[in-house]
C-alpha positions in Angstrom: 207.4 285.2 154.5 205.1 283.8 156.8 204.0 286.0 160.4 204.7 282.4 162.3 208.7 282.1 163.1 209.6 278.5 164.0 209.6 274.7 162.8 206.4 272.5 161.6 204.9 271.3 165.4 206.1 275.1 166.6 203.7 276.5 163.9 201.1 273.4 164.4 201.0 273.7 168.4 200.4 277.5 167.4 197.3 277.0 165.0 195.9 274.2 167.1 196.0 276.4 170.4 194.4 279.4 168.5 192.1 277.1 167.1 192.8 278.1 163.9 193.0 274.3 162.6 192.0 270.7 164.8 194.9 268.8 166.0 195.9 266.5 163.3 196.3 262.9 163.6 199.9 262.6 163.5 200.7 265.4 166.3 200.5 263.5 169.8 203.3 261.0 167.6 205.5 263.7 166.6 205.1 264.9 170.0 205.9 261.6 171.9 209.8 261.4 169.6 211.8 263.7 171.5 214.1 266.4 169.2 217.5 265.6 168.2 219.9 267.5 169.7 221.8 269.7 167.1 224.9 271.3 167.6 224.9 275.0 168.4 226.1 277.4 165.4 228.5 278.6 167.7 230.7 275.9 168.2 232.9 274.5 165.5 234.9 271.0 165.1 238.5 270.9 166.3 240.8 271.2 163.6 242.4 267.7 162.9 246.4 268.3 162.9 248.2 265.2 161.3 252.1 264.9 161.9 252.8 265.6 158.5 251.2 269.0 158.5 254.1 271.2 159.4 255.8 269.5 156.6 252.9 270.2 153.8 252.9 273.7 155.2 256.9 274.4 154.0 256.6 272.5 151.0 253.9 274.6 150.0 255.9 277.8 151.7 259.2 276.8 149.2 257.0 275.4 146.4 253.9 278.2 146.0 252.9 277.2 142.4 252.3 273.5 144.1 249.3 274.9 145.2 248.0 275.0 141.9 248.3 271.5 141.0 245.2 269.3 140.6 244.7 266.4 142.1 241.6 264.0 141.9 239.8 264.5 144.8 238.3 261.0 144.4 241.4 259.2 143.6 243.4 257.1 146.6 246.6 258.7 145.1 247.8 261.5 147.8 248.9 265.2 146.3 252.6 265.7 146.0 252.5 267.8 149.3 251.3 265.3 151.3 254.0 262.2 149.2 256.5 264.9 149.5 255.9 265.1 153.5 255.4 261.4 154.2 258.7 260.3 152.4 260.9 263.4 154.4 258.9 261.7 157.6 260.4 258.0 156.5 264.2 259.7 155.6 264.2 261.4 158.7 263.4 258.2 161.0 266.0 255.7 158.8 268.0 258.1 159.3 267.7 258.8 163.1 267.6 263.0 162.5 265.5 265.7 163.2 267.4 267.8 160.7 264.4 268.8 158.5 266.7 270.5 156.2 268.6 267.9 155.2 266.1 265.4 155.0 263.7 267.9 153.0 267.2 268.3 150.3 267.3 264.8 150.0 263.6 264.1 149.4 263.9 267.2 146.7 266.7 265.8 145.0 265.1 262.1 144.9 261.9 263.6 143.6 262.1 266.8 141.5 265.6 266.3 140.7 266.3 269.5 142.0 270.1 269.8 143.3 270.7 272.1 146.0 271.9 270.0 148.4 274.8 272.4 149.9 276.9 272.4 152.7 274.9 274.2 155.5 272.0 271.3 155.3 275.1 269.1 155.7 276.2 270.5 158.6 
């Protein structure tokens, strides 16, 4: 661990001043480019929220093994979640509804198969 804290010209202006070394040729250049600004460690990105999120988030909530399912990372295919959510989205708009239940049983029955379409989703 070296006794000098800081970057290259921090440590260079340092050695020069002391007289430790002779300014070398490439300082006054370094010197003349001014610093680029780098975001403080503080501060973090905003969280992107999509529309579909709130739907991803109960798939996942009534499907918790679907968490476990790989997907290629580097493939244009989206994971089931995110199909899942995106074809509720399109039933619920032909239809004219908000009723996330009943869009969410049809997209379930459609796609898994699954049939537990009842009469409160109905309703």
């Amino acid at each position: 661990m070296s006794l000098m804290r800081g970057d290259l010209m921090t440590k260079t202006m340092k050695a020069v001043k002391s007289k430790i070394i002779d300014k070398p040729a490439w300082f006054d250049a370094v010197l003349s480019v001014p610093p680029q600004m780098v975001r403080p460690r503080g501060i973090r990105a905003k969280k992107i929220k999509l529309p579909e999120d709130p739907y991803v988030e109960s798939y996942y909530a009534r499907h918790p093994d679907a968490d476990c399912i790989p997907f290629e990372l580097n493939s244009f295919d989206p994971p089931p979640a995110r199909k899942f959510a995106w074809r509720q989205m399109e039933i619920m708009k032909k239809m004219k509804t908000k009723n996330r239940k009943l869009a969410r049983d049809i997209v379930e029955v459609k796609l898994h198969g699954h049939h537990k379409l009842n009469r409160t989703s109905l309703s």
